[in-house]
C-alpha positions as CSV (number, residue, x, y, z in Angstrom):
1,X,113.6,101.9,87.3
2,X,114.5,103.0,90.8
3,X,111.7,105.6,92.7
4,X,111.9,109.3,92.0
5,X,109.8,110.7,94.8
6,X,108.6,114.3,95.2
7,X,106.8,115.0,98.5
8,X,103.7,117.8,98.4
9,X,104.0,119.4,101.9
10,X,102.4,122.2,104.3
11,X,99.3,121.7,102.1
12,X,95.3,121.0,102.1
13,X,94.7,117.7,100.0
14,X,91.6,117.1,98.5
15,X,90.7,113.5,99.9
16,X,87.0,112.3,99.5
17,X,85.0,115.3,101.2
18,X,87.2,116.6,103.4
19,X,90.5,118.6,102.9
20,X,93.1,117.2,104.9
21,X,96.4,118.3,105.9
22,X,99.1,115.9,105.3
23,X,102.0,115.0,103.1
24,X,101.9,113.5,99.8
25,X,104.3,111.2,97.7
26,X,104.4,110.8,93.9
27,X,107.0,108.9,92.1
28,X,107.8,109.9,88.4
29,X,109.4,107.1,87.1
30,X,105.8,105.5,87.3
31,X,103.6,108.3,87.2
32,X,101.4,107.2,90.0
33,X,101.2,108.3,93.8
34,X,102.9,106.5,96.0
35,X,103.8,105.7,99.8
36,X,106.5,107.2,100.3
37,X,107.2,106.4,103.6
38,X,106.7,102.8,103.0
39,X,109.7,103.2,100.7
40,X,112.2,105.0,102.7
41,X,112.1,102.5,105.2
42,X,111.8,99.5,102.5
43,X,114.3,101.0,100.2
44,X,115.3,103.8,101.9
45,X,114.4,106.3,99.0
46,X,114.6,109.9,99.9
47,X,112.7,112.5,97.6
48,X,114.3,114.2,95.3
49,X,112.7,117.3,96.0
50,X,110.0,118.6,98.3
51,X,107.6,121.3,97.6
52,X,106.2,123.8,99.8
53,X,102.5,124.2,99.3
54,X,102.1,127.1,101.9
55,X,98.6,126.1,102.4
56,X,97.3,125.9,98.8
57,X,95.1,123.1,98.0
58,X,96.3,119.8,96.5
59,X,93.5,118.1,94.4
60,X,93.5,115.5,91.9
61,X,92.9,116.6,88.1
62,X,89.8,117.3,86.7
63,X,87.8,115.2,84.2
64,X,85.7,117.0,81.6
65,X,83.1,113.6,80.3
66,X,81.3,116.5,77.9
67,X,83.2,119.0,76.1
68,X,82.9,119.3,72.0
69,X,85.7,121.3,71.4
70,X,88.4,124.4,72.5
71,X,90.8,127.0,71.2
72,X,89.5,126.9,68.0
73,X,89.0,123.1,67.2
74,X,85.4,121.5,67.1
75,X,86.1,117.6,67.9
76,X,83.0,117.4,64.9
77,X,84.9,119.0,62.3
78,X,86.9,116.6,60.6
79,X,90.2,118.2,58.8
80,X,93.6,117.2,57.2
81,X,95.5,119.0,59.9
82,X,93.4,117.4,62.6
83,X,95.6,115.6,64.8
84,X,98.3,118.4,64.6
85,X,95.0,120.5,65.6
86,X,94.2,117.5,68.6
87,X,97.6,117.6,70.1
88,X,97.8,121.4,70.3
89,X,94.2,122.2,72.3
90,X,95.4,119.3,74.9
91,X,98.5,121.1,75.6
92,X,95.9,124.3,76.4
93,X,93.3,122.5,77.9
94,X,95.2,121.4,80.3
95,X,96.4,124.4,80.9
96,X,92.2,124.5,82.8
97,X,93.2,122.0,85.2
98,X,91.5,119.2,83.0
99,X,94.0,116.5,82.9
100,X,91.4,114.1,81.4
101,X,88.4,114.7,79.3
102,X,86.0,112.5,77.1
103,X,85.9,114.8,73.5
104,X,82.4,114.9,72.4
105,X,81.1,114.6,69.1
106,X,77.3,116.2,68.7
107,X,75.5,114.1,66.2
108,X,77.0,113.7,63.0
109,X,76.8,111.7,59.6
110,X,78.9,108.0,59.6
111,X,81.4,109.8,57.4
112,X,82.5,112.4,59.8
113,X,82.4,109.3,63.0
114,X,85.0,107.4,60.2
115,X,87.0,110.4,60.1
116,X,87.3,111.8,63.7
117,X,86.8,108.1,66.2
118,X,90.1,107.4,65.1
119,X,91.9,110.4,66.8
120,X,89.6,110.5,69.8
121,X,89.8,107.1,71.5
122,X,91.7,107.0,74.7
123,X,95.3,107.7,74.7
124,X,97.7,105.1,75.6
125,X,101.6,106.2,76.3
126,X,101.1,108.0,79.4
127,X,103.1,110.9,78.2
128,X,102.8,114.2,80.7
129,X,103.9,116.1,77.3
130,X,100.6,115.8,76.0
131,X,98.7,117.4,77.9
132,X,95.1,116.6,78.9
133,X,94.1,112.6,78.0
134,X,91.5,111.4,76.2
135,X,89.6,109.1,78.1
136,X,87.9,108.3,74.8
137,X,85.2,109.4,72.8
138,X,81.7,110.7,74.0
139,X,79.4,110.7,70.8
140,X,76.4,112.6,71.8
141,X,73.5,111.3,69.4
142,X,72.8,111.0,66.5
143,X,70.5,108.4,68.6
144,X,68.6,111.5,70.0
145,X,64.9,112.0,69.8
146,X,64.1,115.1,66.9
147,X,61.9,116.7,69.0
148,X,64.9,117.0,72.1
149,X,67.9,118.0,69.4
150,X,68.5,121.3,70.8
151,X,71.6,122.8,67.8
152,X,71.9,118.9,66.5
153,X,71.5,118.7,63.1
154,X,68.1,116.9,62.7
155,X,68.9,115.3,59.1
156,X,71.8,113.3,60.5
157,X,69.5,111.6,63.4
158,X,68.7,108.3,63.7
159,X,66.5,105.8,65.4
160,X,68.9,103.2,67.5
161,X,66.6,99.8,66.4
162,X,69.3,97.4,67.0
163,X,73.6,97.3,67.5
164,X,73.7,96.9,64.2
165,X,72.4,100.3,63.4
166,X,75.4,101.8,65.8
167,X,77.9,99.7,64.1
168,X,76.6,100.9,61.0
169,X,77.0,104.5,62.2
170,X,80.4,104.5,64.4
171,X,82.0,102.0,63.1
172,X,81.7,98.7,63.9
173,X,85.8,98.8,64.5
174,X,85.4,101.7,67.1
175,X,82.4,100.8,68.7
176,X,84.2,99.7,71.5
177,X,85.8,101.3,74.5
178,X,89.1,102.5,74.7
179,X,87.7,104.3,70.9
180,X,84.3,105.0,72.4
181,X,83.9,105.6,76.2
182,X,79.9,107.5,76.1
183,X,77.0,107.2,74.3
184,X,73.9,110.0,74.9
185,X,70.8,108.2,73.3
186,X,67.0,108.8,73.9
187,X,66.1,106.0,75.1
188,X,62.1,106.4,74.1
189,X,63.0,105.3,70.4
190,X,64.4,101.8,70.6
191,X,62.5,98.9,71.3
192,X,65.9,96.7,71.5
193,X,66.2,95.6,75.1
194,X,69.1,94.3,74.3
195,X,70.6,97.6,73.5
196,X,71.7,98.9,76.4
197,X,73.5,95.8,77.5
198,X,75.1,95.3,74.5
199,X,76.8,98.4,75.0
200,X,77.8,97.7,78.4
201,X,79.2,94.8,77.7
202,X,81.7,96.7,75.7
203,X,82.9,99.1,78.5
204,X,80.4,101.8,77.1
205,X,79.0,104.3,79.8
206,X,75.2,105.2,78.4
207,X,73.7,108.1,79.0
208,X,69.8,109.3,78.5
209,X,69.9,113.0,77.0
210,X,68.4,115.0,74.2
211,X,64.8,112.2,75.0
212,X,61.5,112.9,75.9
213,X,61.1,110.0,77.5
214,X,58.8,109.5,80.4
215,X,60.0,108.3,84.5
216,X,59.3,104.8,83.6
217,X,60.9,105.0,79.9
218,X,63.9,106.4,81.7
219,X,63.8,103.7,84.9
220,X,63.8,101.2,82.6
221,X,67.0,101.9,80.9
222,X,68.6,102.0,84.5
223,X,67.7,98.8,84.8
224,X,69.3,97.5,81.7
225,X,72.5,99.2,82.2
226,X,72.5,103.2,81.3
227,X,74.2,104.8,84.2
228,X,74.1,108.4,83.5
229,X,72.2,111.4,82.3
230,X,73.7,114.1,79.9
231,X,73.4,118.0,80.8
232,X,71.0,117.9,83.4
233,X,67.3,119.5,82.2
234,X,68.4,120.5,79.1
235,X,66.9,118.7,76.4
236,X,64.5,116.7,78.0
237,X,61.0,117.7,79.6
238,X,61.0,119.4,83.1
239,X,59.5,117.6,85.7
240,X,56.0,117.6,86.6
241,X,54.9,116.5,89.8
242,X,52.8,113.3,88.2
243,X,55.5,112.5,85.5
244,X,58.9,113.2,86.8
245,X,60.5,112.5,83.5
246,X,64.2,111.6,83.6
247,X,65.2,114.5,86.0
248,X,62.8,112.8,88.4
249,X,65.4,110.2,88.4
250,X,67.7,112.0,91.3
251,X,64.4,111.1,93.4
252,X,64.3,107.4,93.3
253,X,64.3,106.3,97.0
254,X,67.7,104.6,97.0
255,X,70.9,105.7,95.7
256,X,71.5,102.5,94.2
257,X,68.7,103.7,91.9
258,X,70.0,107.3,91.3
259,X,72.3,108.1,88.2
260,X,75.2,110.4,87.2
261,X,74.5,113.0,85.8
262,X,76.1,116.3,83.8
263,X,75.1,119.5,84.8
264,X,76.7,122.6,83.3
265,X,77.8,125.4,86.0
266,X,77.8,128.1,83.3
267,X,75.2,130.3,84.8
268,X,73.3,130.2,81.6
269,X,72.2,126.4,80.8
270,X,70.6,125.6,84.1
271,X,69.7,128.3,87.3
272,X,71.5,128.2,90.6
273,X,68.4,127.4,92.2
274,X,67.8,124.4,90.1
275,X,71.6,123.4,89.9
276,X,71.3,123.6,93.8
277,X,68.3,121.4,93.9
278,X,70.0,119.0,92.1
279,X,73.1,118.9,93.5
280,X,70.9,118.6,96.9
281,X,69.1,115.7,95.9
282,X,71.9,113.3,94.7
283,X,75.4,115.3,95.3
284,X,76.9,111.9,95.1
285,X,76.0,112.1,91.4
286,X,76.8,115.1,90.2
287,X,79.4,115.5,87.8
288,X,80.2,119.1,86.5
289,X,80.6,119.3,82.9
290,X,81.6,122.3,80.6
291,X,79.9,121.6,77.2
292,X,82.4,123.7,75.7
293,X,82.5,124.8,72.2
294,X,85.4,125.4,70.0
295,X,85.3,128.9,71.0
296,X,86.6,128.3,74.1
297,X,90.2,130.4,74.8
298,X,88.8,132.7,71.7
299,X,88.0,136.3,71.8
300,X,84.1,137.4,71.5
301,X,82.8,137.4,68.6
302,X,80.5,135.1,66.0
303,X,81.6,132.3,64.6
304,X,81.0,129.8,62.1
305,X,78.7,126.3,63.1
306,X,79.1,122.9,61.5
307,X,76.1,123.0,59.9
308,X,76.3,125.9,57.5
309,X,74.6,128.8,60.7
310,X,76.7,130.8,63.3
311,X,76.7,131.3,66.5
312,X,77.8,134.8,68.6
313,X,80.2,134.3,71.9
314,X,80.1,136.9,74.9
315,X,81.9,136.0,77.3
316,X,80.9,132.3,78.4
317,X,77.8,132.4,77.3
318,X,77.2,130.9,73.7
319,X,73.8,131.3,71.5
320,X,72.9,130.8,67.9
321,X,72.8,133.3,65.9
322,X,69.7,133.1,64.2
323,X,67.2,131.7,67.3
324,X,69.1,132.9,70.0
325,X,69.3,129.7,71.9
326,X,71.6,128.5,73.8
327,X,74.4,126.6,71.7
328,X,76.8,125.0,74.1
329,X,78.9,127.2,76.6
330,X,82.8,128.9,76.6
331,X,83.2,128.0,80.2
332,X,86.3,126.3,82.1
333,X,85.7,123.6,84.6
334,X,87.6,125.5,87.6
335,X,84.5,128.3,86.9
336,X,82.3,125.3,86.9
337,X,83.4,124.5,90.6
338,X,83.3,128.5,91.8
339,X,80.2,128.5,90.5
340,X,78.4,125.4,92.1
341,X,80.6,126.5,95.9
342,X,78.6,129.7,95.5
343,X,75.6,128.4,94.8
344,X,75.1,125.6,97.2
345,X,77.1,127.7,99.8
346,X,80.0,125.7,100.2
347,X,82.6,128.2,99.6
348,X,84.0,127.6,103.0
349,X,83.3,124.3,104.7
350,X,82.7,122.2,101.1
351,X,85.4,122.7,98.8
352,X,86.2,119.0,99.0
353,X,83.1,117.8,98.2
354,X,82.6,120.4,95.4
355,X,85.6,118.8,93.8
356,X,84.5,115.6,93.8
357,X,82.5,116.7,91.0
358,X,84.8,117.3,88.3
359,X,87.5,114.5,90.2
360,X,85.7,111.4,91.8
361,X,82.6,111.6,91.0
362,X,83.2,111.1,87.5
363,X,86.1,108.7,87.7
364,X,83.6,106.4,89.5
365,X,81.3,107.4,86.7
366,X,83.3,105.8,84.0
367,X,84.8,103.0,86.0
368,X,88.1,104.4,86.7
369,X,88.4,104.5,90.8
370,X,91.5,104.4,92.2
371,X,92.8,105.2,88.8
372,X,91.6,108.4,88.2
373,X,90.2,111.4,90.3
374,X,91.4,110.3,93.6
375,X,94.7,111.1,96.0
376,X,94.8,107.2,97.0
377,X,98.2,105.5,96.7
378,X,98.5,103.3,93.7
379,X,96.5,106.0,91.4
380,X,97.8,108.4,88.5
381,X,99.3,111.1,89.6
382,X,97.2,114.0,87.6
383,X,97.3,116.9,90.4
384,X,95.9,120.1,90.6
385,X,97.0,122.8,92.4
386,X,94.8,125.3,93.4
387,X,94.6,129.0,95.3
388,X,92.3,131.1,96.2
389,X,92.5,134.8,94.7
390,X,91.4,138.3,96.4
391,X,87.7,137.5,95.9
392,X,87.7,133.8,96.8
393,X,87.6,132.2,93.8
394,X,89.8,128.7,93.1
395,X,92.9,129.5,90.9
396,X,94.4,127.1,88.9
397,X,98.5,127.7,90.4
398,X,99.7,124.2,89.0
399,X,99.0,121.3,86.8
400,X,100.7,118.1,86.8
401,X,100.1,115.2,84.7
402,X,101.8,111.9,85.3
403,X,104.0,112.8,87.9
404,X,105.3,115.9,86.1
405,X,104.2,119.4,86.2
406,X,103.4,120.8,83.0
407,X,101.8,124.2,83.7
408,X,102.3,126.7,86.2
409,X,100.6,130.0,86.8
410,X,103.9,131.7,87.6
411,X,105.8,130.6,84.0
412,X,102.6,132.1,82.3
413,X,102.8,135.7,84.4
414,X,106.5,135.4,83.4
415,X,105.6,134.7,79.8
416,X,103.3,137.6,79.5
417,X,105.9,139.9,80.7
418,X,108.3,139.0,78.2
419,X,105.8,139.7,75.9
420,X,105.2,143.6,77.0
């Protein structure tokens, strides 16, 4: 099929850590970006249209690798209308800005894994009309230590002895990427050291989360292979200045040494001091996550949770009804990002490198540079557009998704007119 170029013009693009200014190419007939210049004067291919920017900022789409559910459907909650249910919150969530996400199953019994893994793996037409893509699955436990579980369900946990046990639980068909993409385990309760390779063998990212485990405990599963930590001090002991524990992970004295991690921007799950230490330790690693809950895109109120208890929404912030703790958050990624440039200060000089942590950051994360998360020629072409509005805050103006846009921010205010 012949090019179909459009060129982004009179923009900012969001390249590395620095917002350039400078034109970019995608072609639709492959869905990726492209040089278009190259091709005009080896093909001499013309675009088929050119769009103004007028300064907005050009960014690549976000990647959510921790999210368990949205407008109304909890990735744990198996159903017969679940795939019907699937399709519908991608075409919303993308809506965000999130063009790709990893849904996340807390822990769960081997029935629900059989019912669910086989909708969540990562998807594999590259239709725009989709919406946001699954990446595949991020199972979050039931390999978790008891005492860490946080609003896990403590009767479905297990003790990860061997990969027999996870076959056993997942499904020995779907214990594999493109089906699963993340595992969170505690790494404290195996005594497999094979584990961890095993797992990276089969193009699973591991990370260490809901575990009490100790520096060393932690460093060693580095070593075999885990690359990642899941939501950043919660669940897992705080650091103390003799036992660092996992957090004390971001202070190993090479970045070589240092590991992804999640951390939720919401305001509620972590302090903007803390978030700003972290973030100032080992920015490189940081990779903004929402932990959403199906309640996300649904009014306040108290809803229903999978294991027979409720939990109360206001606003973004989530708890459960009968503690009070925190259960998971209602927050979108683009708030994510506002959050952590206010924080850190960066509201001017760093939006670029703020990005990076719902864009590169997390494509390197799961092995998908130059695929994912980047502006580089040869990579999909998942853009975001973004704005600032009257009090500074990143807008989400566009969305496109394989070359073709499939939200804008004008269509919707025209939509809610109509609707008056």
């Amino acid at each position: 099929m012949a090019p179909q170029l459009i060129r982004f013009t009179n923009g900012q693009l969001a390249q590395g850590n620095t917002l350039t200014k400078s034109d970019l190419y995608i072609d639709t007939s492959t869905g990726k970006i492209t040089n278009g210049q190259d091709l005009f004067f080896s093909q001499q291919t013309s675009p088929i249209k050119t769009i103004d920017l007028h300064g907005q900022i050009l960014a690549p789409g976000f990647i959510d690798v921790q999210i368990n559910g949205c407008y109304g459907l909890d990735f744990s909650l198996p159903s017969t209308n679940y795939a019907s249910e699937l399709a519908r919150v991608k075409q919303e969530l993308v809506k965000t800005g999130v063009t790709s996400f990893l849904p996340t199953l807390t822990s769960q019994a081997p029935a629900v894994y059989a019912q669910t893994l086989p909708f969540l793996g990562a998807d594999q037409d590259r239709n725009s009309g989709d919406g946001a893509e699954s990446l595949g699955a991020h199972c979050e436990g039931p390999f978790i230590n008891p005492l860490k579980c946080g609003i896990h369900k403590p009767d479905v946990l297990q003790t990860p002895t061997d990969l027999s046990a996870l076959e056993t639980c997942y499904g020995k068909q779907f214990l594999t990427a493109p089906i699963i993409k993340m595992i969170t385990i505690a790494p404290e309760l195996t005594s497999s050291p094979s584990l961890i390779p095993d797992l990276h063998s089969r193009g699973i990212v591991i990370s260490l989360g809901h575990s009490a485990a100790t520096h060393d405990q932690a460093s060693t599963a580095l070593s075999q292979g885990a690359t990642m930590l899941t939501h950043l001090y919660n669940a897992m002991p705080q650091p103390h200045h003799r036992d660092t524990g996992i957090v004390g992970l971001l202070g190993s004295s090479t970045s070589t040494q240092r590991p992804y991690y999640g951390l939720i921007a919401d305001g509620y799950h972590v302090s903007p001091s803390m978030a700003r230490l972290a973030y100032k330790a080992h920015s490189e690693g940081c990779c903004l996550v929402t932990d959403a809950m199906s309640v996300l895109g649904l009014p306040d109120g108290r809803y229903p949770w999978t294991n027979g208890e409720y939990f109360l929404k206001t606003g973004n912030h989530i708890t459960l009804e009968r503690t009070g703790g925190i259960a998971g958050s209602a927050v979108t990624l683009v708030d994510c990002v506002n959050n952590l440039l206010n924080w850190t200060e960066n509201q001017a000089t760093g939006i670029a490198e703020v990005l990076q942590t719902v864009t590169g950051t997390p494509a390197k994360m799961l092995g998908l540079d130059g695929v994912k998360g980047s502006l580089n020629v040869g990579a999909d072409a998942d853009l975001v557009v973004l704005s600032k509005n009257a009090e500074g805050l990143l807008v989400v103006e566009q969305v496109w998704k394989f070359g073709r846009m499939v939200f804008t921010a004008e269509a919707k205010k025209e939509m809610a007119k109509a609707r008056l």
